[in-house]
BAFI-3210 file (N, C-alpha, C; in Angstrom, 3 decimals, decimal comma, padded with zeros to 6 digits):
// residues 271
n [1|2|3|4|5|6|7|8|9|10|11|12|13|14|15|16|17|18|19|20|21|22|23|24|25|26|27|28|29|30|31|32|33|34|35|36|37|38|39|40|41|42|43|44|45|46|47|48|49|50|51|52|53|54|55|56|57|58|59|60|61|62|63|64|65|66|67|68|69|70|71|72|73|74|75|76|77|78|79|80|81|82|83|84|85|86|87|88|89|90|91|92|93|94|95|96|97|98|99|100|101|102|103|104|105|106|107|108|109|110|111|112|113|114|115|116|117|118|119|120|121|122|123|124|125|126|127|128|129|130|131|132|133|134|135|136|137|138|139|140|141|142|143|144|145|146|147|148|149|150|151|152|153|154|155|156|157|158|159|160|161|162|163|164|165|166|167|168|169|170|171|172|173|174|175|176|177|178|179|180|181|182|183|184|185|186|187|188|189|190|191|192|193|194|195|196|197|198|199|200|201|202|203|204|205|206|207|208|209|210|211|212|213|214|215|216|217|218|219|220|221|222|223|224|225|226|227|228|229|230|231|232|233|234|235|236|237|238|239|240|241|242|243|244|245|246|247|248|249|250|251|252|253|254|255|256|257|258|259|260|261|262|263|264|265|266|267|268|269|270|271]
n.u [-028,106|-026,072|-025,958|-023,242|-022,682|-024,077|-022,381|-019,917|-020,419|-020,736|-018,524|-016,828|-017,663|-019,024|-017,858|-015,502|-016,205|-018,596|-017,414|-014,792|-015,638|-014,143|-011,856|-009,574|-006,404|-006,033|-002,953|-002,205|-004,081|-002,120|000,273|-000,614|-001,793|000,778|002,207|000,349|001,200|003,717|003,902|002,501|004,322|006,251|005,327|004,874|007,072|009,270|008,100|007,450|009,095|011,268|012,130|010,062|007,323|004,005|000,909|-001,200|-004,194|-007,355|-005,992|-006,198|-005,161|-002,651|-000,130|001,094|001,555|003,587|005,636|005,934|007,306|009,589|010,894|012,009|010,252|008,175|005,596|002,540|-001,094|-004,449|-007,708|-011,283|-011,729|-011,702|-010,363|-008,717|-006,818|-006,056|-004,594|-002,546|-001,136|-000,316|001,388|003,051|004,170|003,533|002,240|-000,972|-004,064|-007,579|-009,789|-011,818|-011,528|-012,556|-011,731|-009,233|-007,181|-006,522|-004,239|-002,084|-000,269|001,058|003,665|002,634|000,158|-001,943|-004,324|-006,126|-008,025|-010,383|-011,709|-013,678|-015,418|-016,826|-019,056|-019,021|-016,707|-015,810|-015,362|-013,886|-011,707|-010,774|-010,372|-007,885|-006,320|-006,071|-004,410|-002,376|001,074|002,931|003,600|003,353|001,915|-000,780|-001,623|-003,867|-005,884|-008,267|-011,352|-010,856|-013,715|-013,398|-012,465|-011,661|-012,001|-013,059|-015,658|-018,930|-020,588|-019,072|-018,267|-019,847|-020,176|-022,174|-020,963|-019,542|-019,758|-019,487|-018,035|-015,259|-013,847|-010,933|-011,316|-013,167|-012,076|-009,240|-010,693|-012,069|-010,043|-008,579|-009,047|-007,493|-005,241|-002,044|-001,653|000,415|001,309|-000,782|-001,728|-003,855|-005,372|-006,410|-006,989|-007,183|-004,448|-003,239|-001,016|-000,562|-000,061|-000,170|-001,802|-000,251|-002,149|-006,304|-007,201|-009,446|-012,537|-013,716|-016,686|-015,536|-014,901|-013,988|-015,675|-017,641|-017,347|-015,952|-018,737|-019,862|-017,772|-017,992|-020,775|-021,241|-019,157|-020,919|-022,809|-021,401|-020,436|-020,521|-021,163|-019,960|-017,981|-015,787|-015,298|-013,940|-011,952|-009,783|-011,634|-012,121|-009,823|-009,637|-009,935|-007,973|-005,866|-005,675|-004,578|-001,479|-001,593|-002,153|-000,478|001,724|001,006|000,947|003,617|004,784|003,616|003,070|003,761|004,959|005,523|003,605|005,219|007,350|006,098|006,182|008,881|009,780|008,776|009,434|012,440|012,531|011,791|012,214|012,415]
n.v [-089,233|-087,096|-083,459|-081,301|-078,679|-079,906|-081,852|-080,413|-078,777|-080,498|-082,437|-080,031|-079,033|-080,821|-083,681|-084,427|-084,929|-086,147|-088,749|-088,963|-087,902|-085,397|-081,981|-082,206|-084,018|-086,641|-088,086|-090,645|-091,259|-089,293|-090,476|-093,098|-091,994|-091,101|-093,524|-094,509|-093,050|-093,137|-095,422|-095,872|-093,701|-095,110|-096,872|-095,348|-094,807|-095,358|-094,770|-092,124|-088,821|-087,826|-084,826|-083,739|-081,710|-081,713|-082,642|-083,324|-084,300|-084,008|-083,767|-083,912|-084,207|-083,191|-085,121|-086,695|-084,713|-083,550|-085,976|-086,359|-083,895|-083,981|-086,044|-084,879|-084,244|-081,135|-080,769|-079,607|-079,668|-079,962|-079,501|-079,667|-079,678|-077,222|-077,487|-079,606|-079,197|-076,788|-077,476|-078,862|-076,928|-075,601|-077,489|-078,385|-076,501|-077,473|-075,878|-075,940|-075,317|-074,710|-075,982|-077,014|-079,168|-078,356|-075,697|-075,536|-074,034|-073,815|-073,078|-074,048|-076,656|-079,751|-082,238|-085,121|-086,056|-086,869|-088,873|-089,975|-092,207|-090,700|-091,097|-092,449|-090,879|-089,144|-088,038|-087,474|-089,094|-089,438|-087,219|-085,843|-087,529|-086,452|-083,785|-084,464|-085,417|-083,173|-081,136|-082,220|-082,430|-082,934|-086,514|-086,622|-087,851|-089,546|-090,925|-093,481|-094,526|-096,272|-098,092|-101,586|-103,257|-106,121|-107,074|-109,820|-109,320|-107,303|-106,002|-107,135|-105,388|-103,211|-101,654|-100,652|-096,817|-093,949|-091,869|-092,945|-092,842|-094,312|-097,438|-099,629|-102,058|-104,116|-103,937|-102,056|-099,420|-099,307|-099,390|-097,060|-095,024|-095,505|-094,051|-092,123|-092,555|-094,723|-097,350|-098,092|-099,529|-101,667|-102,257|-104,852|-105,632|-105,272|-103,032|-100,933|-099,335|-097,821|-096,696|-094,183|-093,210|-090,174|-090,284|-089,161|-088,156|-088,326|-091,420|-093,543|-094,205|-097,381|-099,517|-102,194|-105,723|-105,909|-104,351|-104,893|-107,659|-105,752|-105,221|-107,719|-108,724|-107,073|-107,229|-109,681|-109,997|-108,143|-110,424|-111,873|-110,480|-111,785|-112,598|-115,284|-115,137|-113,303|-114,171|-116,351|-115,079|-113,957|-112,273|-113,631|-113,021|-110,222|-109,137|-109,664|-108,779|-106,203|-105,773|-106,120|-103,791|-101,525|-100,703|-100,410|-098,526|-096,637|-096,797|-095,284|-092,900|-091,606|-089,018|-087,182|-084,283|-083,174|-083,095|-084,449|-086,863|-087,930|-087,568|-089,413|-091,542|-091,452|-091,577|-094,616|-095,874|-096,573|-095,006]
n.w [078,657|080,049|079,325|077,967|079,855|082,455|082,799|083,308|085,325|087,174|087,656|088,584|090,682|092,449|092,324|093,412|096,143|096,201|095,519|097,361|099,488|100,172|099,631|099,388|098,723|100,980|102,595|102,111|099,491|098,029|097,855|096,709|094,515|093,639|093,233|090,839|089,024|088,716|087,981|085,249|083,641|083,843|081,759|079,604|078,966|077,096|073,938|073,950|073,982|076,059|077,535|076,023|075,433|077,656|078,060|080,332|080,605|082,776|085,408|088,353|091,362|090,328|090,794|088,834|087,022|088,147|088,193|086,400|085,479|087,103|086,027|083,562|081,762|079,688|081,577|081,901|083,248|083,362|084,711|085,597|088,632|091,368|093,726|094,115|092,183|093,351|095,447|094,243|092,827|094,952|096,628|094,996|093,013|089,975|086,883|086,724|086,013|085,430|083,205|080,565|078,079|075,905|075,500|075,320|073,207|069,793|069,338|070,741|071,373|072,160|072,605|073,957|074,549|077,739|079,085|081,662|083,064|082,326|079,656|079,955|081,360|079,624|077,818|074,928|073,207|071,041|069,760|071,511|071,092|068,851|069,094|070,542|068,142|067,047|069,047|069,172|068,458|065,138|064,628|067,307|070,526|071,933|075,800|076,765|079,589|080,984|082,993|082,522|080,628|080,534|082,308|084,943|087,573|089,176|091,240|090,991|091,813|092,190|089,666|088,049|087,893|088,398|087,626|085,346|081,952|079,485|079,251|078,295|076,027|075,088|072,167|071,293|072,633|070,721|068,546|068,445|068,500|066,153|063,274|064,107|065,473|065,121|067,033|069,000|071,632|074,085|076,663|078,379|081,166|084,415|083,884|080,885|078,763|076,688|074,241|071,310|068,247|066,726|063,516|060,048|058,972|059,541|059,218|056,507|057,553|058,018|059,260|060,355|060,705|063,128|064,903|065,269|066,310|068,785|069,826|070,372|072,193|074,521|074,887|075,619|078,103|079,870|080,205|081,936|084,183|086,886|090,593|090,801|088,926|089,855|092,203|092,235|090,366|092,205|094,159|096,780|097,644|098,547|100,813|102,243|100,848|101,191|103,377|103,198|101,332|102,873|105,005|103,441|101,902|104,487|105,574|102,995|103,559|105,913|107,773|106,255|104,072|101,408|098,848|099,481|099,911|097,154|095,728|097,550|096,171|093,686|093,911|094,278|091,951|088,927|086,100]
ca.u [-026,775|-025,769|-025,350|-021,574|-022,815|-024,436|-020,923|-018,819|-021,014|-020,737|-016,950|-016,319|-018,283|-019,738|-017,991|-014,545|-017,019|-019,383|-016,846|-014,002|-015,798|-012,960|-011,949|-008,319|-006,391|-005,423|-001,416|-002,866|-004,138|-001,816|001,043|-001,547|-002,056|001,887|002,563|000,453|001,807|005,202|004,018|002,198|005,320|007,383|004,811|004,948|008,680|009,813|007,656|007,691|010,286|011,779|012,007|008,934|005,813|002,913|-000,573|-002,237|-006,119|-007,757|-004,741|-006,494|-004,009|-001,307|000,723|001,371|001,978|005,197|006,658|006,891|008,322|010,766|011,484|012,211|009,213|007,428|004,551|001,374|-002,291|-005,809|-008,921|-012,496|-012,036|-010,745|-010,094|-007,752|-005,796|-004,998|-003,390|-001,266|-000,106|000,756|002,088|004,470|004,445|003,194|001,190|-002,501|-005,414|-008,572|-010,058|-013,068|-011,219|-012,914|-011,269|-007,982|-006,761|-006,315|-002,611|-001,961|000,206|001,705|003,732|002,471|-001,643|-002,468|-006,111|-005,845|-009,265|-010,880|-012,767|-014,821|-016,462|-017,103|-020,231|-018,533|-015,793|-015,032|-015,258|-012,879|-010,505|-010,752|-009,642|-006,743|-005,405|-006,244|-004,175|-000,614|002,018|002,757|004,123|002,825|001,211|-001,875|-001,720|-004,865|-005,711|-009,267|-011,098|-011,589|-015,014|-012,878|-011,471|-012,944|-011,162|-013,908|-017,164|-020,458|-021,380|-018,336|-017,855|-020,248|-020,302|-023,037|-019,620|-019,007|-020,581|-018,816|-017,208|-014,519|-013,618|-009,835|-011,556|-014,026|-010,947|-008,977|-011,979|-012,574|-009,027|-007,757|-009,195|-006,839|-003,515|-001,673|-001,905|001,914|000,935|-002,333|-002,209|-005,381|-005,389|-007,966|-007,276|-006,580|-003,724|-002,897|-000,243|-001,031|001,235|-000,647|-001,275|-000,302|-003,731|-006,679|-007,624|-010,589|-013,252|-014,837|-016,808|-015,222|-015,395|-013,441|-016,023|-019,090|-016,563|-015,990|-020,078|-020,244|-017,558|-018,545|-022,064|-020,712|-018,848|-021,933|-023,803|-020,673|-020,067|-021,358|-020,416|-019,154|-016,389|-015,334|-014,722|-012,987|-010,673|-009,359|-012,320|-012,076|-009,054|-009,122|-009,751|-006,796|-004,849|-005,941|-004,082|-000,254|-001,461|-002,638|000,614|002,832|000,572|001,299|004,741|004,801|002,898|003,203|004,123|005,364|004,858|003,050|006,110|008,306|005,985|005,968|010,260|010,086|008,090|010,541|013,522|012,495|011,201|013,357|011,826]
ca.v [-088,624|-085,554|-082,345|-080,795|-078,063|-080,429|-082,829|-079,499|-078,507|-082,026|-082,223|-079,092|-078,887|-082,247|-085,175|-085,109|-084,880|-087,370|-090,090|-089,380|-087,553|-084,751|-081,447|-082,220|-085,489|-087,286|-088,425|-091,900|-090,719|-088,552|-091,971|-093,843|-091,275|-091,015|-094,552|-094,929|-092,000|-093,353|-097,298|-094,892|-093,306|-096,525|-097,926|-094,729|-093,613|-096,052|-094,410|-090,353|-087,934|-086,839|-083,271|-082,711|-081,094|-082,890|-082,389|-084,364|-084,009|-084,654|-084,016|-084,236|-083,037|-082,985|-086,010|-087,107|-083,790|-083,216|-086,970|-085,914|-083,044|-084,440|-086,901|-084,061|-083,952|-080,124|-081,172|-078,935|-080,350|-079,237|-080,189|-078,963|-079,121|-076,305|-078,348|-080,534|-078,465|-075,397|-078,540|-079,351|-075,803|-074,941|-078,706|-079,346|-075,313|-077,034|-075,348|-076,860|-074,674|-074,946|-075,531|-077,652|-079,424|-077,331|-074,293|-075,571|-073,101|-073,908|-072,584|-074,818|-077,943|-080,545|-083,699|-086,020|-085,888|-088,129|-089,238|-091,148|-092,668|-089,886|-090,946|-093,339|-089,749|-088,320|-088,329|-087,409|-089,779|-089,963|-086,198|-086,097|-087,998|-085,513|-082,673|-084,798|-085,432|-081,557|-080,243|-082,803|-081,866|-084,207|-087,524|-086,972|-089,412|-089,658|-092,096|-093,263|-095,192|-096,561|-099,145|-102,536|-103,949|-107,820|-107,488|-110,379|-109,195|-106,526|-106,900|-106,587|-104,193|-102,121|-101,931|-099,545|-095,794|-093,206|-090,898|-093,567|-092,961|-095,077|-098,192|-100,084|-103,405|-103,651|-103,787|-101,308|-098,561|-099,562|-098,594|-095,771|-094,336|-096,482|-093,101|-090,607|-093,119|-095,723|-097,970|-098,893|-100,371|-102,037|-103,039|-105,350|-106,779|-104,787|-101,449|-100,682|-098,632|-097,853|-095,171|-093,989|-092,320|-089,554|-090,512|-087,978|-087,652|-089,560|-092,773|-093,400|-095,037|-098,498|-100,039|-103,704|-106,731|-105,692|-103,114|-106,201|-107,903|-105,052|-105,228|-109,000|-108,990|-106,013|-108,060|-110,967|-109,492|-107,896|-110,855|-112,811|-110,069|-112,501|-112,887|-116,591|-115,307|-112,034|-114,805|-117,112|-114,335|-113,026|-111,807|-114,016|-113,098|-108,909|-108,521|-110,189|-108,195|-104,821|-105,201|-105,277|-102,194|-100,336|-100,347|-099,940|-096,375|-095,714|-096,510|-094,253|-091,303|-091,278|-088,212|-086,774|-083,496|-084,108|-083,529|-085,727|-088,542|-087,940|-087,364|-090,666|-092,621|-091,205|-092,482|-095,743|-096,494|-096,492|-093,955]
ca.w [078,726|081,091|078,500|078,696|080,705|083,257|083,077|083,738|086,630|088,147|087,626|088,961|092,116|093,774|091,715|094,334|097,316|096,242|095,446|098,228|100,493|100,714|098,786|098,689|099,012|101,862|102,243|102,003|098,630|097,365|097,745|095,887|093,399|093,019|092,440|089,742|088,054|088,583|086,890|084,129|083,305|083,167|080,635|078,637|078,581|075,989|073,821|074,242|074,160|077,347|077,214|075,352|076,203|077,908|078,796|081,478|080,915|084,456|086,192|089,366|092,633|089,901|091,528|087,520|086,499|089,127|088,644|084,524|085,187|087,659|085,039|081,833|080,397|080,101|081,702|082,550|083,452|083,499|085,347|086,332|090,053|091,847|094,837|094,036|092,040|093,995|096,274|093,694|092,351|096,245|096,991|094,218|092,218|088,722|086,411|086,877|085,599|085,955|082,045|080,091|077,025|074,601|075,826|074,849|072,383|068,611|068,617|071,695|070,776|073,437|071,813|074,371|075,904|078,623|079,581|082,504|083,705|081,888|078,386|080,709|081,875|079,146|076,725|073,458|073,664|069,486|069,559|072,458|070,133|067,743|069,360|071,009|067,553|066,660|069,363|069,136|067,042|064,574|065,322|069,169|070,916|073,346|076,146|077,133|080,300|081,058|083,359|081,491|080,912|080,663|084,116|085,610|089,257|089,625|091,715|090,220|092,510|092,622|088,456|087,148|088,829|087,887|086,493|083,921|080,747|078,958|079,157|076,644|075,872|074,076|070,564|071,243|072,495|069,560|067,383|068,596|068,605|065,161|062,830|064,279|065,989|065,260|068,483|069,559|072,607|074,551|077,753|078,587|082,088|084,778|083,048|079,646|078,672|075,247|073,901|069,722|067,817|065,812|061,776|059,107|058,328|059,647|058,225|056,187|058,402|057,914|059,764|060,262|061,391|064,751|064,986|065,380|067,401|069,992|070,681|070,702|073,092|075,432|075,762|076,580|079,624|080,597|080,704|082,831|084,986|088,080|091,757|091,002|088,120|090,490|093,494|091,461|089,801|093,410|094,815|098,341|098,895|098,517|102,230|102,606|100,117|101,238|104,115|103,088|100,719|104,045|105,360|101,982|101,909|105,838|105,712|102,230|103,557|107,506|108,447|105,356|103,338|100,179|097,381|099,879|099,296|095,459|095,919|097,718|095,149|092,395|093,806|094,217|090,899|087,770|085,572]
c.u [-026,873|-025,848|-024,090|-021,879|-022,853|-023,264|-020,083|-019,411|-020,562|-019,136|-016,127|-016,479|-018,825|-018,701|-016,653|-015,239|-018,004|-018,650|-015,416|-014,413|-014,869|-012,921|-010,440|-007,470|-005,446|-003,646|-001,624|-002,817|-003,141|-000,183|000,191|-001,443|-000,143|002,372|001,979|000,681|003,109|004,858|003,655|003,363|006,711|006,955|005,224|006,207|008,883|009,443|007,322|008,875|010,420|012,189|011,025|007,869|004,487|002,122|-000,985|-003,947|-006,732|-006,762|-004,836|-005,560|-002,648|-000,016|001,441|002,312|003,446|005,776|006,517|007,381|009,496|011,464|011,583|011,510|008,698|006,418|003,700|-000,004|-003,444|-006,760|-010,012|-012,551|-011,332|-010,175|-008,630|-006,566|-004,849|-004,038|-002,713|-000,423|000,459|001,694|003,365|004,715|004,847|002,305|000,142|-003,064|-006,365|-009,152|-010,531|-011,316|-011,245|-012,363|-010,353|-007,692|-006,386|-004,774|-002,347|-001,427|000,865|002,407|003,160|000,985|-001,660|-003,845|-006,370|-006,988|-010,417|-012,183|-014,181|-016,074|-017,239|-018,158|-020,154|-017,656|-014,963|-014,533|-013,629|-011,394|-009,815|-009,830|-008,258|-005,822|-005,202|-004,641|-002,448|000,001|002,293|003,932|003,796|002,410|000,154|-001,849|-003,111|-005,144|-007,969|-009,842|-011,326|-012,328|-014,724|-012,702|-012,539|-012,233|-012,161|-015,323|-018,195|-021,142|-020,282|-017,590|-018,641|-020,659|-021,457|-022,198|-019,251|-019,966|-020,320|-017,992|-016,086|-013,996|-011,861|-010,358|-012,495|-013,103|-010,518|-009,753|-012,145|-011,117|-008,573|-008,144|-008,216|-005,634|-003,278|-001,379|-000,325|002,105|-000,201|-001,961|-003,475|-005,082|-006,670|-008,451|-006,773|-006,073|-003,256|-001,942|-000,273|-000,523|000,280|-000,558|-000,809|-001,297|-004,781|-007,255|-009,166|-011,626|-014,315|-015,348|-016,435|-015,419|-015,099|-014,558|-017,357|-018,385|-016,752|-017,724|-020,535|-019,588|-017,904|-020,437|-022,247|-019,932|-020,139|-022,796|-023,061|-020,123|-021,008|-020,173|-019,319|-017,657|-015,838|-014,806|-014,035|-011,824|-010,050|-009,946|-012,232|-010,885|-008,557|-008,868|-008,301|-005,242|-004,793|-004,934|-002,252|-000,095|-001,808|-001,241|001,913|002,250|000,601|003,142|005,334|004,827|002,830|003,805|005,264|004,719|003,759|004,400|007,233|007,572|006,167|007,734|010,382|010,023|009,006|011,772|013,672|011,622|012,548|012,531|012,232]
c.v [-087,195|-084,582|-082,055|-079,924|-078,822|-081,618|-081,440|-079,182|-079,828|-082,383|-081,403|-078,609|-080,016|-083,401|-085,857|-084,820|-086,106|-088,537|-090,475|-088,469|-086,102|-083,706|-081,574|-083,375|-085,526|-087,534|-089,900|-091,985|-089,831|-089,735|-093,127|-093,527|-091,571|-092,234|-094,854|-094,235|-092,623|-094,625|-096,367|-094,518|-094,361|-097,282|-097,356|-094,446|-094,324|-095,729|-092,732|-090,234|-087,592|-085,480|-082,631|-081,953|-081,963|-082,269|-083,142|-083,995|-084,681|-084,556|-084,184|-083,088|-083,112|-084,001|-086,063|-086,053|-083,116|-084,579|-086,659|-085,063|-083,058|-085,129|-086,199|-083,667|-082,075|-080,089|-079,868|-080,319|-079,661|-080,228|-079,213|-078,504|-078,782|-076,811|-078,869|-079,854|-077,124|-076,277|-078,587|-077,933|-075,167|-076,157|-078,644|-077,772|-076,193|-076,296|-076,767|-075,517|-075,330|-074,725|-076,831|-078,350|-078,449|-076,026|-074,355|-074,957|-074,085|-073,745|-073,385|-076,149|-078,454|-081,972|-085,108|-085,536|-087,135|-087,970|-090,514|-091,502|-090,945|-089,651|-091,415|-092,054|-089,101|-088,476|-088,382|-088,158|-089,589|-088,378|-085,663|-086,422|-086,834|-084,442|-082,822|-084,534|-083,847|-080,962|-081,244|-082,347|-083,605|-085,141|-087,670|-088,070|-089,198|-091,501|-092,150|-094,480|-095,303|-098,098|-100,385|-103,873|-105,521|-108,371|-108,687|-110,205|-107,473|-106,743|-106,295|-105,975|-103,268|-101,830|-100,304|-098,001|-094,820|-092,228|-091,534|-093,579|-093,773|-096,295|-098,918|-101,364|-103,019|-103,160|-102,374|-099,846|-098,294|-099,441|-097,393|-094,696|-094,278|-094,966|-092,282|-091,201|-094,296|-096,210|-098,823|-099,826|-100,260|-103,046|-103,793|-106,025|-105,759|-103,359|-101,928|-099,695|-098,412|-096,400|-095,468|-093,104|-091,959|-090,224|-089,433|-087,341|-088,602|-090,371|-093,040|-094,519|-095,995|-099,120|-101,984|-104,692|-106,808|-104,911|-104,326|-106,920|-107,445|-105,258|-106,052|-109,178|-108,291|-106,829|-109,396|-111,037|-108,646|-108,988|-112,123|-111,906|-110,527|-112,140|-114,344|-116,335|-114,049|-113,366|-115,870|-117,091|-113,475|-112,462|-112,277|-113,710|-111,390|-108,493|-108,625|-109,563|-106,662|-104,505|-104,865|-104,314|-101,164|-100,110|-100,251|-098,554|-096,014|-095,623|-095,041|-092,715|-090,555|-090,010|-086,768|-085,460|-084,461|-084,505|-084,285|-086,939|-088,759|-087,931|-089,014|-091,660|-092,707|-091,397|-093,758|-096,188|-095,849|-095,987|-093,390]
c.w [079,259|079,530|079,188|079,948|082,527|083,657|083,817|084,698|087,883|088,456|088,718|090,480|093,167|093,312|092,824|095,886|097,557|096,154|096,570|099,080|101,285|099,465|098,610|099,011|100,496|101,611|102,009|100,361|097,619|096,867|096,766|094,400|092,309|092,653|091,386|088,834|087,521|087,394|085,555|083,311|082,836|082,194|079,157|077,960|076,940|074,447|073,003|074,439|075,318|077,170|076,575|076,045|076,580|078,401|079,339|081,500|082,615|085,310|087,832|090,806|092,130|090,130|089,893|087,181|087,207|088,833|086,812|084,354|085,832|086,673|083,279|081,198|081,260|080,233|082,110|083,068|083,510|084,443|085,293|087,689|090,648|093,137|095,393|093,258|092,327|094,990|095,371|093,126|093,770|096,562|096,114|092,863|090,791|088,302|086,214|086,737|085,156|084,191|081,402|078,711|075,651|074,775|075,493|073,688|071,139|068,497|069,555|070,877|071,628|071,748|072,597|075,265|076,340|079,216|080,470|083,282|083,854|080,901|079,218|080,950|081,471|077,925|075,544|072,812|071,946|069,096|070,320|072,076|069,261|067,861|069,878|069,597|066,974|067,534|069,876|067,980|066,181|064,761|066,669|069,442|072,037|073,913|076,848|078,258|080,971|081,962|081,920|081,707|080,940|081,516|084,349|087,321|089,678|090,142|091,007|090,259|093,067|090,602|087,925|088,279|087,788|087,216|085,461|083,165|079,572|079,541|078,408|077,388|075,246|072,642|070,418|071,524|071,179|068,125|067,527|068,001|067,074|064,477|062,950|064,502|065,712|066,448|068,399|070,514|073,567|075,703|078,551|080,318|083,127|084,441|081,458|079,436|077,385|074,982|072,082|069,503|067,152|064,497|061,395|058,668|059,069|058,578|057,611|056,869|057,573|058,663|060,081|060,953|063,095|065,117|065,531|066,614|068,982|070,530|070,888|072,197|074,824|076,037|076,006|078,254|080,129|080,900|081,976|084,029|086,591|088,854|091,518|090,232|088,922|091,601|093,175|090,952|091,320|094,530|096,489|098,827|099,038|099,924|102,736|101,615|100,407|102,460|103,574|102,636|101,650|104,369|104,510|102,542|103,178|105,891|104,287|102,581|104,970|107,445|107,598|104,347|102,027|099,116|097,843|099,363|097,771|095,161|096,182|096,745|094,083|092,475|093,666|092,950|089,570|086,639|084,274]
res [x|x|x|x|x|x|x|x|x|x|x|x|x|x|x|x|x|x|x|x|x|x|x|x|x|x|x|x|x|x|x|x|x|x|x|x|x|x|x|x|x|x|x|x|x|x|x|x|x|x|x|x|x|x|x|x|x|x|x|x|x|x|x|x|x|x|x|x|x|x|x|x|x|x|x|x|x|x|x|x|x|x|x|x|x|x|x|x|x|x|x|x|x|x|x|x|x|x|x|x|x|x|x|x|x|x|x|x|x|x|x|x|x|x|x|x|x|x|x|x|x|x|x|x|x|x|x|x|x|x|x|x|x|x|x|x|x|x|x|x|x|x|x|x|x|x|x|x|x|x|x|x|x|x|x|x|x|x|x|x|x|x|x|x|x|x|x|x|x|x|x|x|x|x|x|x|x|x|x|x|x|x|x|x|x|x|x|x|x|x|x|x|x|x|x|x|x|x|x|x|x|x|x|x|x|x|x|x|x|x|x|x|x|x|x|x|x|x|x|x|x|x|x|x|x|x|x|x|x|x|x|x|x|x|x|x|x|x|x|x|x|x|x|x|x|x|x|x|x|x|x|x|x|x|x|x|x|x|x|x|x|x|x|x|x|x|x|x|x|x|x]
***
């Protein structure tokens, strides 16, 4: 396992270079980014308060962090890499700063944290929790969004990245989290999505039978993550699916500022 230091270094300076090749996003990318902010937001609303306060952990080029504050909420965001977020505080004028987790201030309180393909990164992951429920007010909620190790529509050689330190199963999430939130809703299909309403207190931890479970089932998908169940679940026909999404994201992003495409995306979705 990396040390924090050696995660915040990597974060901060190589990790959006090494994996897209770029220090700030494409319009390709930044239409990408904004639709799944927008589905995100339609999973969560039902949920969260509109008008409250929100934190976006990872907020990336901010796409998230402008379609919740279009939509009421008082959103901010943080990240490590300076890159991507001086694009989004000139693109779309939210607040994005540049700031580790642990730096988050003690007097600091949001009613709604989001961790959107985030825990996966991170080495401490239960600790991580910790400070989420530390720094919601009470009743809040953290939504948490992660890939998932069940998918069988992922290839075998495009699944595990040297940035993931973690993986999760549903049961194995749901363990981790169950201590600090009650789990309202769990989306399982090639991500996992879960939104947890703060307890009053946390819960006293047992290890249970879900808890044996989560590591039976987690090494059972490791030992079926083959070529034959990836080309079975979709796999032959991605080539063939990649294309109408090429031209969804050209007709999206052609020729368009950035906070038009993120304007666009937010009219056409019901929010």
């Amino acid at each position: 396992m990396p040390t924090a230091d050696e995660l915040s270094e990597f974060y901060s300076i190589a990790y959006r270079k090494k994996y897209k090749n770029i220090s700030q996003p494409k319009p390709k990318h930044i239409y990408r980014a904004g639709k799944m902010a927008a589905e995100r937001l339609q999973k969560m609303k039902p949920f969260v308060q509109t008008g409250s306060s929100l934190l976006d952990v990872g907020a990336g080029g901010g796409e998230f962090t402008y379609l919740a504050t279009a939509n009421g909420f008082k959103a901010s965001g943080i990240d490590l890499n300076i890159g991507y977020l001086e694009f989004g505080r000139d693109a779309y004028q939210v607040p994005l700063e540049v700031k580790d987790l642990s730096a988050i201030s003690q007097k600091q309180k949001f009613n709604t944290i989001t961790l959107f393909h985030v825990l996966e990164h991170l080495a401490q992951p239960r600790n991580v929790i910790k400070k989420m429920y530390e720094t919601l007010n009470d009743g809040g909620h953290l939504v948490v969004e992660v890939p998932s190790l069940e998918s069988k529509k992922t290839s075998p050689t495009n699944h595990f990245f040297a940035a993931h330190l973690a993986y999760y199963t549903s049961l194995s999430l749901t363990a981790l989290l169950e201590e600090y939130f009650e789990i309202e809703f769990l989306e399982n299909s090639n991500i996992l999505f879960v939104v947890g309403q703060k307890l009053p207190k946390p819960a006293t931890k047992k290890w249970s039978k879900a808890n044996v479970k989560s590591v039976e089932l987690g090494s059972q998908r490791l030992r079926n993550k083959t070529f034959p169940e990836y080309l079975m679940n979709g796999g032959l026909l991605r080539a063939f699916n990649s294309i109408p999404k090429y031209f969804d994201e050209k007709r999206g992003s052609d020729g368009l500022q950035a906070k038009a495409i993120l304007d666009k995306i937010n009219n056409s979705f019901e929010i």
